[in-house]
C-alpha positions in Angstrom: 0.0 0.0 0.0 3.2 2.5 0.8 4.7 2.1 -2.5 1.2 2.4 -4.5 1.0 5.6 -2.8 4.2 6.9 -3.1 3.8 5.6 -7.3 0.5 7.6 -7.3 2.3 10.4 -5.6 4.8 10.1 -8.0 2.5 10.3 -11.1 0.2 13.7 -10.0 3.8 15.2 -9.9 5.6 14.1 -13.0 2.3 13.6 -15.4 -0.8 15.5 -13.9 1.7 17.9 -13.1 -0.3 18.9 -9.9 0.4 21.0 -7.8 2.0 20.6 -4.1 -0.6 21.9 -2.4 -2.7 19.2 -4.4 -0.2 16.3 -4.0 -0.7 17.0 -0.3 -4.5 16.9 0.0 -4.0 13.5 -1.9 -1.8 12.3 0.7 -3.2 13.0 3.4 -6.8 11.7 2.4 -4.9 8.4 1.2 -2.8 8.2 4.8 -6.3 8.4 6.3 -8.0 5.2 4.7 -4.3 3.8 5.5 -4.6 4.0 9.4 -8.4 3.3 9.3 -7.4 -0.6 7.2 -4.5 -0.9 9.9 -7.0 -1.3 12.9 -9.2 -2.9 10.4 -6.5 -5.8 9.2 -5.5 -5.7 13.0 -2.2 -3.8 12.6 -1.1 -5.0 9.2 -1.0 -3.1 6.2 -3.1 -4.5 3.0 -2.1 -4.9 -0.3 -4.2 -2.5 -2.3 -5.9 -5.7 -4.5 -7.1 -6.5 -0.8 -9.3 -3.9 -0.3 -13.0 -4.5 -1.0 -16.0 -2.1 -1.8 -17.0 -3.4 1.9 -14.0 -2.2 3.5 -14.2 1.5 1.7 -18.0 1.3 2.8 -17.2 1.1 6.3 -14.5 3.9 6.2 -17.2 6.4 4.6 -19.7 4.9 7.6 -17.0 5.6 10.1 -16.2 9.2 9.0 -19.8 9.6 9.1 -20.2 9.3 12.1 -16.9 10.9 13.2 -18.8 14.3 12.1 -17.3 14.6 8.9 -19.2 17.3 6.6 -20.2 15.8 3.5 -18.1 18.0 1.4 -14.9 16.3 3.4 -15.7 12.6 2.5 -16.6 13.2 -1.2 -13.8 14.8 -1.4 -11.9 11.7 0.2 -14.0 9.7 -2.0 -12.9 11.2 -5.2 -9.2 11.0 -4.1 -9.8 6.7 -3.7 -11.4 6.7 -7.0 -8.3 8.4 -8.4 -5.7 6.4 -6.7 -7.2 3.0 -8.0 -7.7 3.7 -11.5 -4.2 4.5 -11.6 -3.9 1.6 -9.9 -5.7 -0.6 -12.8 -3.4 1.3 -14.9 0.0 0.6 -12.5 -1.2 -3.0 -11.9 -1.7 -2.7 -8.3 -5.1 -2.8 -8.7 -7.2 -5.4 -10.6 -10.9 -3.4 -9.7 -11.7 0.0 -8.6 -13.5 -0.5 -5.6 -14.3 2.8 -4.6 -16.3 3.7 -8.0 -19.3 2.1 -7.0 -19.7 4.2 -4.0 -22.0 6.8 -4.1 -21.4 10.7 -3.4 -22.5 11.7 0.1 -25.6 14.0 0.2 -26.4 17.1 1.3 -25.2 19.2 -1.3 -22.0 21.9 -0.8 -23.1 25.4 1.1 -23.0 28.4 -0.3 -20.1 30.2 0.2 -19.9 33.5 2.8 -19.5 36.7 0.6 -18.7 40.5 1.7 -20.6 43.3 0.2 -19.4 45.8 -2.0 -19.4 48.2 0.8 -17.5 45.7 2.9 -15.1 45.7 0.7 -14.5 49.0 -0.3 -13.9 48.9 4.2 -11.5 46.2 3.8 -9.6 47.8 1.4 -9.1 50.9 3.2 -8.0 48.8 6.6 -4.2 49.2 6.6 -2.6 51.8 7.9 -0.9 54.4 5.3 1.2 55.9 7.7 3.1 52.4 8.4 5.4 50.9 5.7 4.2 47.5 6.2 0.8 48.8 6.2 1.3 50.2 2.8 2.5 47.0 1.7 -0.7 45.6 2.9 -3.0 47.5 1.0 -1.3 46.8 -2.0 -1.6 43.2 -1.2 -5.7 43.3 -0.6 -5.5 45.6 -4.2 -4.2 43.1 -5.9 -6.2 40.1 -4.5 -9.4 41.9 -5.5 -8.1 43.5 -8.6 -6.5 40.0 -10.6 -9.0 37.9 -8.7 -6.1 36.1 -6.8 -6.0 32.8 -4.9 -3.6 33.4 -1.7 -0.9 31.0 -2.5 -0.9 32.3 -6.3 -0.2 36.2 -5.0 2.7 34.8 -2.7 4.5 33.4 -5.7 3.8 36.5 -7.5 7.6 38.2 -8.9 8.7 41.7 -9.7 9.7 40.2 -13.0 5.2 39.0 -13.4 4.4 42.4 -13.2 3.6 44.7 -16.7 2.3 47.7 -15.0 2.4 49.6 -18.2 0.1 46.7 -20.2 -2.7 46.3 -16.8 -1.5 42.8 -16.2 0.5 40.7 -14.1 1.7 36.8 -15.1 0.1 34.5 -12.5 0.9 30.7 -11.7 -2.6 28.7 -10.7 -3.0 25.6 -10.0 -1.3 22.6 -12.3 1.5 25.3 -12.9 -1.1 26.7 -15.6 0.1 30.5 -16.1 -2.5 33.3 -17.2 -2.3 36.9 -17.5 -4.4 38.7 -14.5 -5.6 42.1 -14.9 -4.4 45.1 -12.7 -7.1 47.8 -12.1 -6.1 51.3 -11.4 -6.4 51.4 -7.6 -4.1 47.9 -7.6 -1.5 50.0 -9.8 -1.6 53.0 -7.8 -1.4 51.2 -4.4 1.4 48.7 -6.1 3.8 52.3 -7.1 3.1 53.2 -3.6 4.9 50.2 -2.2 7.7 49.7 -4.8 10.2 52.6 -3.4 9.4 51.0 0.2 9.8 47.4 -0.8 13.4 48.7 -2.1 13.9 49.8 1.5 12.7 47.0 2.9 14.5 44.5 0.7 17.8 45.7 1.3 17.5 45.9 4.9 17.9 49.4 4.9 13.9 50.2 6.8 15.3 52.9 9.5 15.6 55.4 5.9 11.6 54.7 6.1 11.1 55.1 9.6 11.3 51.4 11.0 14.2 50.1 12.9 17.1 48.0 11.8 17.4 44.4 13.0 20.8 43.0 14.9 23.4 42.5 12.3 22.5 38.3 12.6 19.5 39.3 11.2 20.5 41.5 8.2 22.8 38.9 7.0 19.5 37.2 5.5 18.5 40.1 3.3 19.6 39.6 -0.2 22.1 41.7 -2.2 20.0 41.9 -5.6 16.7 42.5 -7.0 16.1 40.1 -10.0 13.0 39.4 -11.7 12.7 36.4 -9.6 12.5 38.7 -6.2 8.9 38.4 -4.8 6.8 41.8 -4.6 5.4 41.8 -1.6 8.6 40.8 1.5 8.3 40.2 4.5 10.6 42.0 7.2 13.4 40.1 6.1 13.5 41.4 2.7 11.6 37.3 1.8 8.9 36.0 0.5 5.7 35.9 2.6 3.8 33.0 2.6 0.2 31.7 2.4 0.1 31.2 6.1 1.1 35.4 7.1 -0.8 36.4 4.6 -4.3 34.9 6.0 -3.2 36.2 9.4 -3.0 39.9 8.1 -6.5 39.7 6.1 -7.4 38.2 9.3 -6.2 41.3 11.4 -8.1 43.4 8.5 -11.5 42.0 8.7 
């Protein structure tokens, strides 16, 4: 069962070309059913060709009644389907036991959505008088602006950017690239940040006002700005991530 998974693994990655983020969901839905046959096959570890529509039927049941929203376990139900038709195709797998299943019910809610107004106050959150802050608002700019997904603004580059065209160069999931548009206010806020993110990238932050970290510190700041340098840093002069950047729109709302 640990080396289908890691050849399943193995084939989102070199042929789907999925992303991680989607390599991870993958594995940790699969890791789940793996733990649920061990104390089901009393501590051992079945071969995939082992497991029965029975035995997938009883997980579902189980996650039922663990509280599982419905959303959750069709979305684990999807991910078994996947991993045994590859396994047909590996040879793993002589049936696809989890295709007979049916979806759970209940349906998928509809998603919470902020007003206009709400988001014309969103926007207008950060502080203008604080570097960081200025930073900030371009980042909420350019979300609404280009439609961004979180992780797809973090691994935004200076060198993505076309201010003069309106667009940006954006990688979405499957590494699929598109062009984004860049509204007005996203452009204007973006200019606002780019003589700051200098500061900021070069460790030099007290010329704006903000203090410079111990010299252990500034040896992490980089020496260049490439196309490959992120726009928006952190207050190392590095790339933010996913995670920070929920916590700020967070703060915001």
């Amino acid at each position: 069962m640990l080396s289908a998974l890691q050849r399943f693994l193995q084939y989102l990655r070199v042929e789907r070309n999925a992303s991680d983020l989607t390599i991870k969901s993958y594995r940790e839905d699969l890791e789940a059913l793996t733990e649920y046959l061990i104390d089901l096959y009393d501590g051992r570890i079945p071969r995939p060709a082992e497991i029965t529509t029975l035995n997938l039927s009883g997980y579902l049941s189980a996650m039922t009644e663990a509280g599982y929203a419905g959303a959750t376990i069709a979305r684990r139900l999807a991910s078994l389907r996947s991993f045994f038709r590859f396994g047909q195709r590996d040879g793993f797998a002589t049936d696809n036991p989890a295709k007979p299943l049916p979806n759970p019910g209940g349906g998928r809610k509809l998603p919470h959505v902020l007003s206009t107004r709400e988001i014309g106050r969103l926007l207008q959150a950060p502080p203008r008088a604080e570097v960081f802050g200025i930073r900030d608002q371009a980042i909420l700019e350019t979300m609404y602006s280009a439609g961004l997904r979180v992780s797809e603004l973090v691994d935004l580059n200076i060198g993505d950017l076309r201010l003069g065209e309106g667009t940006v160069r954006v990688r979405g999931k499957g590494k699929k690239e598109r062009n984004a548009l860049i509204g007005s206010l996203a452009a204007k806020a973006l200019k606002l940040w780019f003589p700051f993110r200098r500061e900021v990238l070069f460790g030099q932050v007290n010329a704006i006002g903000e203090s410079v970290p111990s010299p252990s510190k500034r040896r992490r700041w980089p020496t260049s700005d490439t196309p490959e340098t992120p726009i928006f840093l952190n207050k190392f002069g590095g790339r933010l991530t996913s995670r920070s950047v929920a916590r700020m729109i967070d703060k915001y709302l």
